[in-house]
RODO-2510 file (C-alpha; in nm, 4 decimals, decimal comma):
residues 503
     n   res          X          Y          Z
     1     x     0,0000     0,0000     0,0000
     2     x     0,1108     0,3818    -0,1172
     3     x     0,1670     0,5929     0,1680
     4     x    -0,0208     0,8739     0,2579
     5     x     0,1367     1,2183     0,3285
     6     x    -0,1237     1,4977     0,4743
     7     x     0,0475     1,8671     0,4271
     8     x    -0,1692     2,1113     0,6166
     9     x    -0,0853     2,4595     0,7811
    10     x    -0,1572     2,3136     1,1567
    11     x    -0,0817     1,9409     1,2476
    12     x    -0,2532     1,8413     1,5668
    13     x    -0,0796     1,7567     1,8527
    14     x    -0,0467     1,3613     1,9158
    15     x    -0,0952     1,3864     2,2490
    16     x    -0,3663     1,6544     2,2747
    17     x    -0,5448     1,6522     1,9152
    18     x    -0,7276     1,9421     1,7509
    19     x    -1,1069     1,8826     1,8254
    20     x    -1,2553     1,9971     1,4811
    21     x    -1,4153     1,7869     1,2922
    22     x    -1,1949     1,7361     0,9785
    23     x    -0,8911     1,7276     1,1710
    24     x    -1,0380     1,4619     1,3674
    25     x    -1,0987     1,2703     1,0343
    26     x    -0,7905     1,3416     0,8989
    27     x    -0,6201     1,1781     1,1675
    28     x    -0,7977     0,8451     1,2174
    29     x    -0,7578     0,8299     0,8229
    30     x    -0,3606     0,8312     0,8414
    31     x    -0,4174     0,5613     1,1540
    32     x    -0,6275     0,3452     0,9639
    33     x    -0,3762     0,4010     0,6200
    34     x    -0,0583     0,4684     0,7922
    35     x     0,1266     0,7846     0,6563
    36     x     0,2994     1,0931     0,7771
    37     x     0,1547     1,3811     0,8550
    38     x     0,3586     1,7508     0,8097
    39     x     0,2876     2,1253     0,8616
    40     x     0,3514     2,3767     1,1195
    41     x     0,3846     2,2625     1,5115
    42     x     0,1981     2,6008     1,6084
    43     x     0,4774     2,6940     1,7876
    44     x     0,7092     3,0290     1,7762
    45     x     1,0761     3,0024     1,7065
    46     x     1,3097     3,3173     1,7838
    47     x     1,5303     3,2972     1,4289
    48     x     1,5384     3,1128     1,1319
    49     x     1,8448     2,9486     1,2599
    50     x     1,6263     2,8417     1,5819
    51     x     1,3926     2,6392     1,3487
    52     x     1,4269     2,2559     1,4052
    53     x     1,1979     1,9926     1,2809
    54     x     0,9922     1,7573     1,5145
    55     x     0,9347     1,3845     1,4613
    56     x     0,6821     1,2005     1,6874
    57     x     0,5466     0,8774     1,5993
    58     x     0,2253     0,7380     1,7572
    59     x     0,1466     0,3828     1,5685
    60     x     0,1284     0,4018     1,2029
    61     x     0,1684     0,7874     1,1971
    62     x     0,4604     0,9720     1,1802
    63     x     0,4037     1,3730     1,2465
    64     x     0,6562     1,5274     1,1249
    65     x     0,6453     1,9460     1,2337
    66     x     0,8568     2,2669     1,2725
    67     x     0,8042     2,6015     1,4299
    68     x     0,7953     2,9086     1,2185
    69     x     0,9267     3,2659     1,3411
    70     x     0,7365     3,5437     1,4737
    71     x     0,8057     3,8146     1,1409
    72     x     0,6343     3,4154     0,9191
    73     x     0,3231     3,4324     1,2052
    74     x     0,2504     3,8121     1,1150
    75     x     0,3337     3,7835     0,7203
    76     x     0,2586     3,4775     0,6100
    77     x    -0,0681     3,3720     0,8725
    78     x    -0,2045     3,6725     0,9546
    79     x    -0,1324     3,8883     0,6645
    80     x    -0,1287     3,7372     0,3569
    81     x    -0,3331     3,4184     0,4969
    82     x    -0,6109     3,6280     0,6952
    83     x    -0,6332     3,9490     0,5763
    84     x    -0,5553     3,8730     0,1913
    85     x    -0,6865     3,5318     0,1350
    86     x    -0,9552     3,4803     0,3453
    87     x    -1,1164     3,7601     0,2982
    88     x    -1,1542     3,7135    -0,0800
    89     x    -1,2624     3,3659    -0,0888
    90     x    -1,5214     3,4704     0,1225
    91     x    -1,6118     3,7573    -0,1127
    92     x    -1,5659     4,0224     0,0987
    93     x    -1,2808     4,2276    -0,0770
    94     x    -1,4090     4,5938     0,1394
    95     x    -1,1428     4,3854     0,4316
    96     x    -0,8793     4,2547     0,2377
    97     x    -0,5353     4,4370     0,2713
    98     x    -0,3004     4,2768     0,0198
    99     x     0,1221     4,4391     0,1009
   100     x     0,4027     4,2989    -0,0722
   101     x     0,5466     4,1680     0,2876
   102     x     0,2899     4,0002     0,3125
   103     x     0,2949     3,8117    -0,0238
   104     x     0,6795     3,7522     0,0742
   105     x     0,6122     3,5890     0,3802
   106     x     0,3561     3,3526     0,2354
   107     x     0,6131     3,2549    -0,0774
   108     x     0,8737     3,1905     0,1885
   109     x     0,7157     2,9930     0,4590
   110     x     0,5526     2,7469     0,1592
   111     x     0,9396     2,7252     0,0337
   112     x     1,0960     2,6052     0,3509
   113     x     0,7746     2,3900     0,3749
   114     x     0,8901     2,1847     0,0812
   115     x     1,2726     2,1949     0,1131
   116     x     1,2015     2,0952     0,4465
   117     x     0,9645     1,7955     0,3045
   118     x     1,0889     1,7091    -0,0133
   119     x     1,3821     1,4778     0,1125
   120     x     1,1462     1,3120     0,3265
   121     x     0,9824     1,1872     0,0479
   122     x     0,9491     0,8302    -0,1322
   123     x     0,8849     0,7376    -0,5073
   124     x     0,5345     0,6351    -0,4580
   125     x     0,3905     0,8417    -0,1861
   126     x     0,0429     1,0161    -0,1931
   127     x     0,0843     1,4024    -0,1277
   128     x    -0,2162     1,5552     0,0023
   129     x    -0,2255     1,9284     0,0563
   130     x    -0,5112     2,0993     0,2517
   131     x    -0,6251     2,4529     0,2377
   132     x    -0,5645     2,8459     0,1106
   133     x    -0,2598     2,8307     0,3484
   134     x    -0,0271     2,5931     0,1010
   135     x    -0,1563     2,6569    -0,2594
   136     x     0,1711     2,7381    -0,4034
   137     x     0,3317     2,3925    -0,2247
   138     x     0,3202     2,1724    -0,5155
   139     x     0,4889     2,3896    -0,7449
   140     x     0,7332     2,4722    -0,4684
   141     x     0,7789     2,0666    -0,4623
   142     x     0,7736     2,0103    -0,8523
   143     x     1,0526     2,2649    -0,8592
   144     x     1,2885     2,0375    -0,6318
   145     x     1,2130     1,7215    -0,8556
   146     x     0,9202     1,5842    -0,6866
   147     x     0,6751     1,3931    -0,9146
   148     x     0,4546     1,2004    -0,6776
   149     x     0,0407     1,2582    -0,7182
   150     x    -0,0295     1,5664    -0,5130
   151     x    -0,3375     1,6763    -0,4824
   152     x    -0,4900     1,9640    -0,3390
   153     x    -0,8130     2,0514    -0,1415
   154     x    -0,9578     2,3747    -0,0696
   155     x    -1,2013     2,3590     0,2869
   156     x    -1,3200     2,7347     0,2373
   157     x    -1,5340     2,8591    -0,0649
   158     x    -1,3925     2,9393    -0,4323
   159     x    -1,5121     3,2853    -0,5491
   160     x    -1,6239     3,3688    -0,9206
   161     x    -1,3473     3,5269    -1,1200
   162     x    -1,4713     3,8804    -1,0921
   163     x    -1,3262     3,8753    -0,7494
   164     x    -1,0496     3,6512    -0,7520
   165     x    -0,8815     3,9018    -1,0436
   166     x    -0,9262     4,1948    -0,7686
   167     x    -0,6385     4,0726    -0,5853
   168     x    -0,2826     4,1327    -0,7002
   169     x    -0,1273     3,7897    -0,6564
   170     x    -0,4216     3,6267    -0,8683
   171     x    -0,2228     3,5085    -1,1493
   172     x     0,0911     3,3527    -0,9886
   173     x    -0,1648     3,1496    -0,7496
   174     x    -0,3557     3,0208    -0,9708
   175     x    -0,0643     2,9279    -1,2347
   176     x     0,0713     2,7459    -0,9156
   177     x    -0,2785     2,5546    -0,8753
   178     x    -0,1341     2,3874    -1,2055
   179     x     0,0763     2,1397    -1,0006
   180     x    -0,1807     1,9626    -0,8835
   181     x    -0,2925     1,6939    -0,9994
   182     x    -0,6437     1,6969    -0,8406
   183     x    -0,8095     1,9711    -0,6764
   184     x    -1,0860     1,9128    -0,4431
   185     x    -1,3282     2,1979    -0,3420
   186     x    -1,6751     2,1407    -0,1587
   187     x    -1,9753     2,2553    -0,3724
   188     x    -2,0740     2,2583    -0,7229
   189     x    -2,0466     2,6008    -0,7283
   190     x    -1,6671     2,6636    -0,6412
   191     x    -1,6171     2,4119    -0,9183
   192     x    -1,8173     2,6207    -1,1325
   193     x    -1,6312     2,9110    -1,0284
   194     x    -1,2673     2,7666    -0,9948
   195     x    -1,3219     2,5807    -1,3957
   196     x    -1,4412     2,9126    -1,5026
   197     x    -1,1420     3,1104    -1,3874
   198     x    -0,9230     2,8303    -1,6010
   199     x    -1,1112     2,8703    -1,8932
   200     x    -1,2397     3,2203    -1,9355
   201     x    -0,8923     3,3808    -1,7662
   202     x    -0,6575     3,1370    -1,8144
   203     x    -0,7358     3,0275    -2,1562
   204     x    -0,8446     2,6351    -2,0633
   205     x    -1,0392     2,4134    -2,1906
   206     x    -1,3173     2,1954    -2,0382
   207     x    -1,2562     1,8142    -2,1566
   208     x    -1,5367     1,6923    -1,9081
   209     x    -1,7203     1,8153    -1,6267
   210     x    -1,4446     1,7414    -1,3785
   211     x    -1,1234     1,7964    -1,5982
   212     x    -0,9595     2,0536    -1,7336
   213     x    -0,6804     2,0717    -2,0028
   214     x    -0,4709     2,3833    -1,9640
   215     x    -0,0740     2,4781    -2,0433
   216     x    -0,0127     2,1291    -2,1377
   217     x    -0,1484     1,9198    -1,8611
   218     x    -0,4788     1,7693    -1,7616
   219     x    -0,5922     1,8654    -1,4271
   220     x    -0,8901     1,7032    -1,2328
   221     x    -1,1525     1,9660    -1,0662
   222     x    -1,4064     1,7471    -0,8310
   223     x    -1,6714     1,8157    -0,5867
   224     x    -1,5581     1,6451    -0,2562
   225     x    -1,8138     1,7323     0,0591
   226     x    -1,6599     1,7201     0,3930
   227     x    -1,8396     1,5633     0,6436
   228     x    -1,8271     1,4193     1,0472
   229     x    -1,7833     1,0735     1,1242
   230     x    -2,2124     1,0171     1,1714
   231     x    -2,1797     0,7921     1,4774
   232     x    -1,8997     0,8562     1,6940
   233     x    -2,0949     1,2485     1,7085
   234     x    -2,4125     1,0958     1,7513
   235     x    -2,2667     0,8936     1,9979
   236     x    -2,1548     1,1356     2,2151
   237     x    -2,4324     1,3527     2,2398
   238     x    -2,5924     1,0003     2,4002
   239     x    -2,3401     0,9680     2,7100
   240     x    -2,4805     0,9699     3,0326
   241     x    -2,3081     1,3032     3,0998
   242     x    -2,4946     1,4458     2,7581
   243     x    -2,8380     1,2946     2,9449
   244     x    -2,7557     1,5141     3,2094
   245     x    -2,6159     1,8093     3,0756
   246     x    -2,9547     1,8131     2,8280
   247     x    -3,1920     1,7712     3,1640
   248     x    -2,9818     2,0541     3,3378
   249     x    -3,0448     2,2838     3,0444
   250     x    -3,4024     2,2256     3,0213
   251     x    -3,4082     2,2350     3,4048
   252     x    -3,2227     2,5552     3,4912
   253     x    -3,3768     2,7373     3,1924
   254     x    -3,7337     2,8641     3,2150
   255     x    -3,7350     2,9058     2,8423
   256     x    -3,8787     2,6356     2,6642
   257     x    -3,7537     2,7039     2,3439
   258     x    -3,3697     2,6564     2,3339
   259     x    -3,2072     2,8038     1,9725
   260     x    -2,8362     2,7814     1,9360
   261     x    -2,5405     2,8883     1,7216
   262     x    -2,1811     2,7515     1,7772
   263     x    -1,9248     2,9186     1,5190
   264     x    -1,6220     3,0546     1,5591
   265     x    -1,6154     3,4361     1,6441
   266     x    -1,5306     3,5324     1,2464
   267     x    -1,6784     3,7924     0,9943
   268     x    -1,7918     3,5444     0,7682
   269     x    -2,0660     3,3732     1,0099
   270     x    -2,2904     3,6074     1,0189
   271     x    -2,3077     3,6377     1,3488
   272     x    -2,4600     3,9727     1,4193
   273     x    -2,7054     3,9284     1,1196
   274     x    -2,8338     3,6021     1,3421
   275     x    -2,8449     3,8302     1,6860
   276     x    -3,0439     4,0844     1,4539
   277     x    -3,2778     3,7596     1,3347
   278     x    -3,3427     3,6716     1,6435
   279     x    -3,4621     4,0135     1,8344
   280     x    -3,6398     4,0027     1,4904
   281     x    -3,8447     3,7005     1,6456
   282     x    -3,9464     3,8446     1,9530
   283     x    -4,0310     4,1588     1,7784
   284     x    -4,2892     4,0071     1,5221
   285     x    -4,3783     3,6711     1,7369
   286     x    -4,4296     3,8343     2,1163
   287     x    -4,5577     3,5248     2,2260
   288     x    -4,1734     3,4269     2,2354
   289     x    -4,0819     3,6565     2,4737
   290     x    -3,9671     3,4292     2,8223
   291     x    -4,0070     3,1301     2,5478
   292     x    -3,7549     3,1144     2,3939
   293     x    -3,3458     3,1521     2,4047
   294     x    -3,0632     3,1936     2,2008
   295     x    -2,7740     3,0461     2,3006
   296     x    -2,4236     3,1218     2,0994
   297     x    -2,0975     2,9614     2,1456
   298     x    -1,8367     3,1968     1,9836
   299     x    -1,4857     3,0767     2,0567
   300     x    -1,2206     3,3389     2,0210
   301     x    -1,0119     3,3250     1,6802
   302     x    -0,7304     3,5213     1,5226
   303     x    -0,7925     3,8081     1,7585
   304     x    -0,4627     3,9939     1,6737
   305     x    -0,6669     4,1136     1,3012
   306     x    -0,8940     4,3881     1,3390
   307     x    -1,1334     4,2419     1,1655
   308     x    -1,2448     4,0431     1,4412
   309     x    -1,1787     4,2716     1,7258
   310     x    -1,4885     4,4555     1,5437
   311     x    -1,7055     4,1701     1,5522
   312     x    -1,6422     4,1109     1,8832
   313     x    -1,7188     4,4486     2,0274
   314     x    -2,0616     4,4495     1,7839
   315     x    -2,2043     4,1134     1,9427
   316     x    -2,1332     4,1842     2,3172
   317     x    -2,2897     4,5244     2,2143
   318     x    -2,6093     4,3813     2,0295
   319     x    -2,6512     4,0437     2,3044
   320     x    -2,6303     4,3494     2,5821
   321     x    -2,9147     4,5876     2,3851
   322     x    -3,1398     4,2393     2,3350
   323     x    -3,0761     4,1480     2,6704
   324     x    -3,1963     4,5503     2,7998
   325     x    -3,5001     4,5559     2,5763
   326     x    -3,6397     4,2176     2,6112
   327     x    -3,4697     4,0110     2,9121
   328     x    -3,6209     4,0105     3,2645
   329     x    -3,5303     3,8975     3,6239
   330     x    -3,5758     3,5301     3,5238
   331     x    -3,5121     3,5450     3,1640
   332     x    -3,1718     3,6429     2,9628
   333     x    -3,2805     3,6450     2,6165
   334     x    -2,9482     3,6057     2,4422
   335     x    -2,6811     3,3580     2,6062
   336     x    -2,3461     3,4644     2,4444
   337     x    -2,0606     3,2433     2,5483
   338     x    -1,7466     3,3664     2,4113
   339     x    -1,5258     3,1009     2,4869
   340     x    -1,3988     2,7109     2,3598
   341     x    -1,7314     2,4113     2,4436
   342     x    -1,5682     2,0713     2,4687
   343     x    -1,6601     1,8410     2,1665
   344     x    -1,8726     1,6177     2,3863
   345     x    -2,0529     1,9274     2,5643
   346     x    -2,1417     2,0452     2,1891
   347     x    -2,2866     1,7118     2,1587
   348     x    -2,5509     1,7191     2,4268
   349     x    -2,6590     2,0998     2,3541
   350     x    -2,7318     2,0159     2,0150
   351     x    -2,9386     1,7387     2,1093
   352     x    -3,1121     1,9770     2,3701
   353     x    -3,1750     2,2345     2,1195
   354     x    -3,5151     2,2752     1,9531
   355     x    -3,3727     2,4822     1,6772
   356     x    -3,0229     2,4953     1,5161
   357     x    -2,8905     2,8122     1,3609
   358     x    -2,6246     2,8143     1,1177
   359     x    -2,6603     3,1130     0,9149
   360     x    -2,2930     3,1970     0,8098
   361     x    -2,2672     3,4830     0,4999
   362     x    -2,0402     3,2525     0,2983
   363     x    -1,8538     2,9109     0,4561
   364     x    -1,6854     2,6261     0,2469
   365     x    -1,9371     2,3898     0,4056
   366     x    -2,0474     2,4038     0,7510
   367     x    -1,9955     2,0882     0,9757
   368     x    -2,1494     2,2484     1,2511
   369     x    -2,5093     2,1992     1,0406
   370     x    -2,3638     1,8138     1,0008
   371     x    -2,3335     1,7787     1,3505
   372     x    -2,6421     1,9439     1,4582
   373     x    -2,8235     1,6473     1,2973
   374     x    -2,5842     1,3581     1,3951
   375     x    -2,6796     1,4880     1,7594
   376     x    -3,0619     1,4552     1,7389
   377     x    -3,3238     1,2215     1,9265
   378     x    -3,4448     1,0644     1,5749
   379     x    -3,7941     1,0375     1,8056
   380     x    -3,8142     1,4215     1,8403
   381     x    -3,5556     1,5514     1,7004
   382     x    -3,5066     1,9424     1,6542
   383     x    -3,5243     2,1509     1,2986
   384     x    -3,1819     2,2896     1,1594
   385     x    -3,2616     2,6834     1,0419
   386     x    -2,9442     2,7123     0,7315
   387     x    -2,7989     2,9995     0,5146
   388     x    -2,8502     2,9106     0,1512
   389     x    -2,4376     3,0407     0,1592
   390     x    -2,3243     2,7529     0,3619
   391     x    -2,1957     2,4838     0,1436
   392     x    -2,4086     2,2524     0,3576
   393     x    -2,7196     2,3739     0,2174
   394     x    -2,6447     2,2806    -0,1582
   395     x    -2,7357     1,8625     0,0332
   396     x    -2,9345     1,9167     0,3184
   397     x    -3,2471     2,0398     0,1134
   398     x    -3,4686     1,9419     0,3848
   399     x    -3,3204     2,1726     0,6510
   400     x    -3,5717     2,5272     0,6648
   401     x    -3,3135     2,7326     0,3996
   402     x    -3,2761     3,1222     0,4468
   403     x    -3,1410     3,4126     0,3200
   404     x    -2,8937     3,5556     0,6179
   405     x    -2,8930     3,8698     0,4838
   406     x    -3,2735     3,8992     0,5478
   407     x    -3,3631     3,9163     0,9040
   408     x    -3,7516     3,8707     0,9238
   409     x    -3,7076     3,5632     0,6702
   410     x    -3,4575     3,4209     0,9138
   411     x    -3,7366     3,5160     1,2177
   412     x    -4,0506     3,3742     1,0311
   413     x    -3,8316     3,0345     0,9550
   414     x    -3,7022     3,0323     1,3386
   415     x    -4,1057     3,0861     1,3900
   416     x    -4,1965     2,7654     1,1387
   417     x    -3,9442     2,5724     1,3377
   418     x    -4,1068     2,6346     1,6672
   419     x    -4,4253     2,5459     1,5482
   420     x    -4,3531     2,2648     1,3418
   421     x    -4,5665     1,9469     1,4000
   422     x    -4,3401     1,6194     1,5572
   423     x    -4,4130     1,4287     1,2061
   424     x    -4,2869     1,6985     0,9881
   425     x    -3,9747     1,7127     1,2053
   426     x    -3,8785     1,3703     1,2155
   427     x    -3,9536     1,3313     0,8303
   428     x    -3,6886     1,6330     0,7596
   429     x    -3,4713     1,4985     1,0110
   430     x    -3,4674     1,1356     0,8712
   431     x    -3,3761     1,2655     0,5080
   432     x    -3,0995     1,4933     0,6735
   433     x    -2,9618     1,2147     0,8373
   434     x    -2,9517     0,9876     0,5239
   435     x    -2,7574     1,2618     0,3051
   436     x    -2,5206     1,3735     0,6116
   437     x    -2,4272     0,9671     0,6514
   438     x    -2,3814     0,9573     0,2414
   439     x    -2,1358     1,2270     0,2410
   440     x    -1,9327     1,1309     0,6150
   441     x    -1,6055     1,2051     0,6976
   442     x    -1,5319     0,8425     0,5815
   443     x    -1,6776     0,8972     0,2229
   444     x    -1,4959     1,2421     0,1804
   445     x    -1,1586     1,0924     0,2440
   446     x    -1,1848     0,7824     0,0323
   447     x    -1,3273     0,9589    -0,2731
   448     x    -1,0505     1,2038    -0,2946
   449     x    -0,8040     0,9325    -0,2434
   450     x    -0,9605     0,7613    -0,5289
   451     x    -0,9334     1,0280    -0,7625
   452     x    -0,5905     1,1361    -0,6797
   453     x    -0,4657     0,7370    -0,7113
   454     x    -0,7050     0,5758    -0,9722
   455     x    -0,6683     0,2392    -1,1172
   456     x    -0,4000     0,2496    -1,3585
   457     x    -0,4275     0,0141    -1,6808
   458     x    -0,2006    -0,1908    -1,8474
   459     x     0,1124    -0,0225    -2,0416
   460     x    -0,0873     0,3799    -1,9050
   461     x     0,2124     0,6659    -1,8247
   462     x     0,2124     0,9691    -1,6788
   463     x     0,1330     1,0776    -1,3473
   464     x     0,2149     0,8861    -1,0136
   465     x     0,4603     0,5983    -0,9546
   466     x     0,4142     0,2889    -1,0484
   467     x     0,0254     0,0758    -1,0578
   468     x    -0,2443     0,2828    -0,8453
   469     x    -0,3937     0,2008    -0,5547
   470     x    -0,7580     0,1167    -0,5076
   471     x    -0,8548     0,2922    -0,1950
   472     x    -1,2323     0,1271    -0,0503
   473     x    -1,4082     0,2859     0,2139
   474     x    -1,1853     0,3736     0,4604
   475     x    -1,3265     0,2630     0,8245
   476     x    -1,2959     0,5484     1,0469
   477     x    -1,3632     0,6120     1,4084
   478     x    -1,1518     0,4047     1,6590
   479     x    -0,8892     0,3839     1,4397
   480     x    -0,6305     0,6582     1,5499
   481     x    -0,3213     0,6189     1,6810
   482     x    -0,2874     0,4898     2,0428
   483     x    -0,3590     0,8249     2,3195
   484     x    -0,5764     1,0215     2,1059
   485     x    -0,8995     1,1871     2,3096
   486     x    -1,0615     1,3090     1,9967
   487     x    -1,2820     1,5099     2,3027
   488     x    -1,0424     1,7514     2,4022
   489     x    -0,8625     2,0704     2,2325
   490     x    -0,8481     2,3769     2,2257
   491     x    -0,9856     2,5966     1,9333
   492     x    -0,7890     2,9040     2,0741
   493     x    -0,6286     3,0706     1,7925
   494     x    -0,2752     3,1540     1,8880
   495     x     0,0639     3,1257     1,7791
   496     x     0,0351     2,8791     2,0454
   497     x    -0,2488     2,6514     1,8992
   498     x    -0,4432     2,7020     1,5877
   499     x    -0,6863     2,4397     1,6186
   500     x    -0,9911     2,4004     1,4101
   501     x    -0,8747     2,4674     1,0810
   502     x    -1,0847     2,3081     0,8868
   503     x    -1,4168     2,4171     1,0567
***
């Protein structure tokens, strides 16, 4: 069997994993495949000369990490990754800030990436790159003689040409997405809008709906939808401890409706838009009022950008003017938690939620939505309220789909979802649970593992090392290396853990 190597921009810690979702997948993946796994240790070295790499094995998995210095953590992360980058993919170009340090930084941290990987390398490894952090990293690895399959996926949206071309460093990135061999993006519409860029900018040609011929090469462009692992989620949010954390929320709260939003604290979640929603309800549906509670879980992220220092301030201002107008001595309209929820907490409020609110601007896909569904009593379970702007919502057609942007239609859907009869709820809930288990965690990895090592025939060249691999559906869950607690981390965003990266 091939070996697998994982390149992201955070590797979790072996002895204290990352608790998001993905990571969590990625991880019992390598334990199930065996592989290495290589990226940045999240830790701060004083020099370049300071900089030593890290091997740790735990069973099958090697993790193979390095610091980077403090002028890489303001250049390469925060500026060129967070304030260039993210910003665009999410469409929102009014907060990008684009410097030529910046671009620098991120050119030079994805070169010492690959000189530092490349001679770790074998002839018939798997490379598999995740996220906006490392798109130029094959191309920095082709250009030190590497020819392995890499391939490439993208966890955060892909946005139409008419915004990509607004930033400066457009054209080299997207020339370097050229050294992939596959590149994997969540919805039908990044595809749409990462194959049109190649074709109408970059003079490609479409040879079939997922490929792409272009400067000489084929490239493969598929649709690969993260997901959780179904039942270890489900599964947790039926502990004992989730039984009584659920009976201690309805207990201790008099409101009988419990809503809730967990994101992390970022521009692109829509968060205020939600708080707006939901004094929205109690506006147009009184009969709410000491009913019903909104509970959201926003743990910190990438606080050092002002960006989100601005979101901050406007949700602890807007939870404190709901709380003012509406709230009374025994009822606090808006909970606002502004801090990290163990994985296995999440669980059990989920399940003791009556309504789920995801209702992000723009998001890659959303696993929070996932997980929301994995968690509920299939007997009663509650009614997930999503943005049609998550990626979740082009497969979950039977959640209650809004417009974020629109705060009444966000009330009147919160409003269907209280009122909703039992058997409409466990109808919508049964087909939700039927697509989220047909595109898992499980299913995501194995397809894209497929594409980027397909079946090779007789006498074929070109591409990989020797005969492909024909990767079935990996078993995950249970599967990771010896000491993982896939219940704890810490999704504190700091040079000294960046956890929940792919969320």
């Amino acid at each position: 069997m091939k070996r697998l190597v994982v390149v992201s921009n955070r590797v979790a810690d072996p002895d204290c994993p990352a608790s998001g979702g993905l990571a969590v997948s990625i991880l019992d993946g390598l334990g199930a495949l065996g592989g290495l796994w290589f990226g940045w240790n999240g830790e701060i070295a004083a020099s370049e000369e300071e900089i030593a790499v890290t091997t740790a094995k735990r069973g099958k998995v090697s993790f193979v990490t390095m610091p980077i210095t403090e002028r890489d953590y303001q250049e390469h992360y925060l500026g060129f990754c967070n304030e260039a980058l993210w910003p665009v993919h999410h469409y929102r170009l009014d907060l990008a800030r684009f410097t030529p340090e910046n671009s620098e930084g991120y050119r030079r941290v994805n070169r010492r990436f690959a000189e530092t990987l490349a001679p770790l390398l074998k002839a018939d490894d798997l490379i598999w790159v995740h996220d906006y952090h490392l798109i130029p990293f094959a191309s920095e690895l082709r250009m030190r003689g590497v020819r392995n399959r890499i391939g490439f996926f993208l966890h955060i949206p892909f946005p139409p040409p008419d915004v990509l071309v607004a930033m400066p460093e457009h054209e080299w990135l997207m020339n370097a997405m050229l050294a992939y061999d596959v590149v994997g993006l969540q919805t039908k519409t990044d595809q749409a809008n990462f194959c049109r860029f190649l074709c109408e900018v970059m003079g490609g040609e479409m040879i079939d709906g997922d490929t792409v011929r272009i400067a000489g090469k084929t490239l493969s462009a598929c649709v690969f939808p993260t997901g959780i692992c179904v039942d270890s989620f489900a599964a947790m949010a039926r502990q004992p401890d989730a039984e009584r954390r659920i009976a201690r929320l309805h207990r201790q709260g008099e409101a009988r409706i419990n809503i809730i939003g967990v994101d992390r604290l970022d521009y692109t979640k829509g968060l205020p838009d939600r708080f707006r929603s939901f004094k929205r309800l109690l506006e147009l549906y009184p009969q709410n009022c000491k009913a019903a509670t909104l509970m959201q879980i926003a743990p910190p992220t990438r606080e050092e950008v002002k960006a989100y220092a601005d979101i901050r301030h406007e949700l602890e201002a807007l939870s404190g003017e709901i709380n003012g107008q509406f709230g009374d001595f025994d009822w606090t309209p808006v909970r606002y938690v502004h801090r990290s929820i163990e994985r296995d907490t999440l669980a059990a409020l989920f399940r003791g939620s009556h309504i789920g609110l995801v209702t992000p601007l723009r998001d890659g896909m959303n696993l929070v939505a996932k997980e929301y569904v994995a968690a509920q009593d299939p007997a009663n379970p509650g009614v997930l309220v999503l943005s049609r702007f998550a990626g979740a919502a082009e497969d979950l057609e039977e959640a209650l789909i809004v417009n974020p942007y629109d705060a009444d239609e966000v009330a009147q859907a919160m409003q269907r979802a209280i009122v909703m009869p039992k058997e409409e709820r466990v109808e919508r809930h049964r087909a939700l649970l039927a697509r989220v288990r047909a595109h898992d965690a499980q299913n995501w990895m194995s397809e894209f593992l497929r594409a980027l090592d397909p079946p090779r025939r007789a006498g074929s060249v070109g591409g990989g090392q020797g005969p492909g691999h024909r990767f079935e559906r990996l078993t995950l869950g249970g599967d990771a290396p010896a000491g993982f607690n896939h219940s704890r981390g810490d999704h504190k965003d700091s040079p000294q853990r960046i956890a929940g990266e792919y969320e």
